[in-house]
N, C-alpha and C positions, 0 to 999 in steps of 0.2 A: 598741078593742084594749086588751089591759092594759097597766099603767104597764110590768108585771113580765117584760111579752112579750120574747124574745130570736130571735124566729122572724129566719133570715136572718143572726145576728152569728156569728163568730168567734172562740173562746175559747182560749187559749191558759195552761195552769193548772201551773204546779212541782210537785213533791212530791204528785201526787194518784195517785201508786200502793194510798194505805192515808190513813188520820184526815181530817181537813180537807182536805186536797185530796181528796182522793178522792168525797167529799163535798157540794162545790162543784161540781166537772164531772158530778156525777150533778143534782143543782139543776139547774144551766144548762140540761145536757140535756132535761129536764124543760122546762124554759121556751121550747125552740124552738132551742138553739145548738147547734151543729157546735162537738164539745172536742175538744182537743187532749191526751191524757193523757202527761203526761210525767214523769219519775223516772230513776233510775241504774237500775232492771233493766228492762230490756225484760218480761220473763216476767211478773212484778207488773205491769205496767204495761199489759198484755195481758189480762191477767184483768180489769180496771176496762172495757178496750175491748168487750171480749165482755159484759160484763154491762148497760153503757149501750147498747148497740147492741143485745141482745134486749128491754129494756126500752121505748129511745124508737125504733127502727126501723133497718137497716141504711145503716152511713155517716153515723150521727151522731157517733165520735167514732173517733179513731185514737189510736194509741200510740206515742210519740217517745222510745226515752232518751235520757237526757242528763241527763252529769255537771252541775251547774250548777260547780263549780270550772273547768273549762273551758269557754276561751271559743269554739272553737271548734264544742262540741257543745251551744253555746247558738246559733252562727251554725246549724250542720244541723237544729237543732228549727224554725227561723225560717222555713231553704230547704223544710224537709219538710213544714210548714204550706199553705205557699204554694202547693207541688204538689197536698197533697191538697185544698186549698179555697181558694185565689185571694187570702187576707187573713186579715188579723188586726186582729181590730176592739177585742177585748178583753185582757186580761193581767192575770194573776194571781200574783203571786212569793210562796208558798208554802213554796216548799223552804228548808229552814236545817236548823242544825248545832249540837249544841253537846258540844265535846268535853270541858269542863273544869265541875268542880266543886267547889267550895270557894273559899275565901279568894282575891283578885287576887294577894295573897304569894307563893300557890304557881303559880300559872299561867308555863306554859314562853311562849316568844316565839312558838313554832311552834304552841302551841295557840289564842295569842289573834290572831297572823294567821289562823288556819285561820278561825274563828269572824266573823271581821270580813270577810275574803275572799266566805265564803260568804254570810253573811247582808246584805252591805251591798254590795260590789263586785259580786257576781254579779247583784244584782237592777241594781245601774245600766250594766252589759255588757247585759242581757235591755232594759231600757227603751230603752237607747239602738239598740237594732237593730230595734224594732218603731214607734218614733216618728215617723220620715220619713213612712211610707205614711201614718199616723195624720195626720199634717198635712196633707198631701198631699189628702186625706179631708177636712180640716177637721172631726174624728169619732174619737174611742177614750175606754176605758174603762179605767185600769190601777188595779188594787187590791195592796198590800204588806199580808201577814198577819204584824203586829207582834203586840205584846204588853203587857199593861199592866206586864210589866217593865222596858219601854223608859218607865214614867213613876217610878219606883221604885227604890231602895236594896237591894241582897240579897246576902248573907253566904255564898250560895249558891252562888247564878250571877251574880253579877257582869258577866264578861265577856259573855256572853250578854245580859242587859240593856243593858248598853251599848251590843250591836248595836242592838238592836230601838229605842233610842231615835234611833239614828242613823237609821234605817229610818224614822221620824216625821218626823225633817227633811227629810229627803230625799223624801217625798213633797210636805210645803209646798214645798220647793225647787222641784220640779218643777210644782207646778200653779201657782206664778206665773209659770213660762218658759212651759208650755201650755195655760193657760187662754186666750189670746185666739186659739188655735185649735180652741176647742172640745173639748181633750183634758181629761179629768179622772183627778187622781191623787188615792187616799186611801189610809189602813190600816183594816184591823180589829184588834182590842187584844183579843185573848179573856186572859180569866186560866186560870186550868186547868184545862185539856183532859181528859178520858180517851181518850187515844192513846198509840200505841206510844212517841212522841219522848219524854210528857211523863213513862211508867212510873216511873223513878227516882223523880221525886215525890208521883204518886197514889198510888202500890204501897207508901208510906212510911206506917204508919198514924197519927204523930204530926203528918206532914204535911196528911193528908188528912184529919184530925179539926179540925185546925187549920182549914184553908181553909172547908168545911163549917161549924165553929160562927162563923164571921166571915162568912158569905156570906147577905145575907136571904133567896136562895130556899131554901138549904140546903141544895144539893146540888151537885157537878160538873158541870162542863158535856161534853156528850158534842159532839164530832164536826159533828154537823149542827146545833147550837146556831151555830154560826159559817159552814157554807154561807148562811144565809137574808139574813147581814147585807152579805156577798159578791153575793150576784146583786143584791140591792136596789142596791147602790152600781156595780153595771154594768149598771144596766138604765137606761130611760127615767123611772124612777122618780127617779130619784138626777139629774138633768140639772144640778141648781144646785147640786149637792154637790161643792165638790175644796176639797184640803189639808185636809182631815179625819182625824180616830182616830175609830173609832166603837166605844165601848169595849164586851165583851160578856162579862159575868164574876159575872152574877149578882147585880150591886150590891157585889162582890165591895172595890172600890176605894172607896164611900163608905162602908162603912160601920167600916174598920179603927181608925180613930181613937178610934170613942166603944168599939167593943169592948175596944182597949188601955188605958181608963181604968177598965173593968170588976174 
């Protein structure tokens, strides 16, 4: 059997209406797992359902939304999992936010809770409701889609790095409380994306000339550049892998330094 096989698990993935999520549970799908599509629009969320299930066969994957700000329609993704397939073996927290850009000077209080809420509090509301069975199991797989801005300084988004670095902790955190039930917690760390979240930045051409002449493959990383690094770390592959970043950015991260003395 492959390392990469998921025939039989359960996946449960945030934000995979559209980029990376979306992405990730078409992967999975692909490997043998029963996904969980979930997001704020049911409709979007519907269309990925339709599209995995003519692909890998009917009832391979349903559609849940669900706000991640609330916690309660993080409990009904949990209860509506469990109806349509008995468990959740897997977790993937995906979804985030980021409403503010520029300088920490200018950010209002109400933007940088929203941003922390969602990106850091919501994923530990989702962990903590999928965890019991997981133990219970002595068996799960949870993945946090950080960022290499959670290892980094930016003039930019700030606020937003700061979640994602919080989101780094917070997975070490947890895979020393669940590794000796066999649960495994990691992140993946993409740098930038071509998706719709990360537009504001790629769609920037000084930005994206920028990132590009710094990055040794030399190009963006698309969408599915970051599902492959996802299912490896929720598969049988990954079994000795937790409290990991597994950074995915094109070498994007080693090589700024000797560029900025260019």
């Amino acid at each position: 059997m492959s390392l990469f096989n998921l025939t039989g698990r359960v996946a449960v993935i945030t934000g995979a209406s559209r980029g990376i999520g979306r992405e990730i549970a078409v992967r999975m799908a692909e490997q043998g797992a029963k996904v969980v599509v979930s997001s704020r629009s049911l409709e979007a969320t519907r269309r990925v359902e339709d599209a995995i299930n003519a692909a890998s066969g009917p009832g391979t994957a349903i559609a849940v939304a669900a706000n991640i700000s609330s916690k309660d329609d993080l409990i009904h993704l949990t209860e509506r999992t469990h109806e349509a397939f008995g468990r959740i073996d897997i977790l993937v927290c995906n979804a985030a936010t980021n409403v503010h850009f520029g300088s920490l000077s200018t950010i209002t209080d109400q933007q940088f809770r929203k941003i922390l809420d969602n990106n850091v509090l919501s994923n530990h509301w989702l962990i903590q409701l999928v965890v019991p069975e997981m133990v219970a199991r002595q068996d799960g797989a949870i993945t946090i889609v950080s960022s290499i801005g959670g290892m980094q300084g930016s003039a930019l988004i700030g606020a937003y790095n700061i979640s994602k670095a919080a989101s780094l902790q917070l997975a070490r955190n947890l895979a020393v409380e669940l590794g000796p039930h066999n649960i495994r917690v990691n992140c993946v760390a993409p740098g930038l994306v071509r998706t719709e979240f990360a537009r504001a930045l790629w769609q920037d051409p000084k930005i994206a000339r920028a990132v590009v002449s710094s990055t040794p493959m030399k190009r963006l990383a698309e969408p599915d550049d970051i599902a492959g690094a996802v299912v490896f770390l929720s598969s049988p592959a990954a079994r000795h892998v937790t409290g990991q970043a597994i950074v995915v950015d094109g070498g994007l991260t080693i090589s700024q330094f000797l560029d900025s003395c260019d």
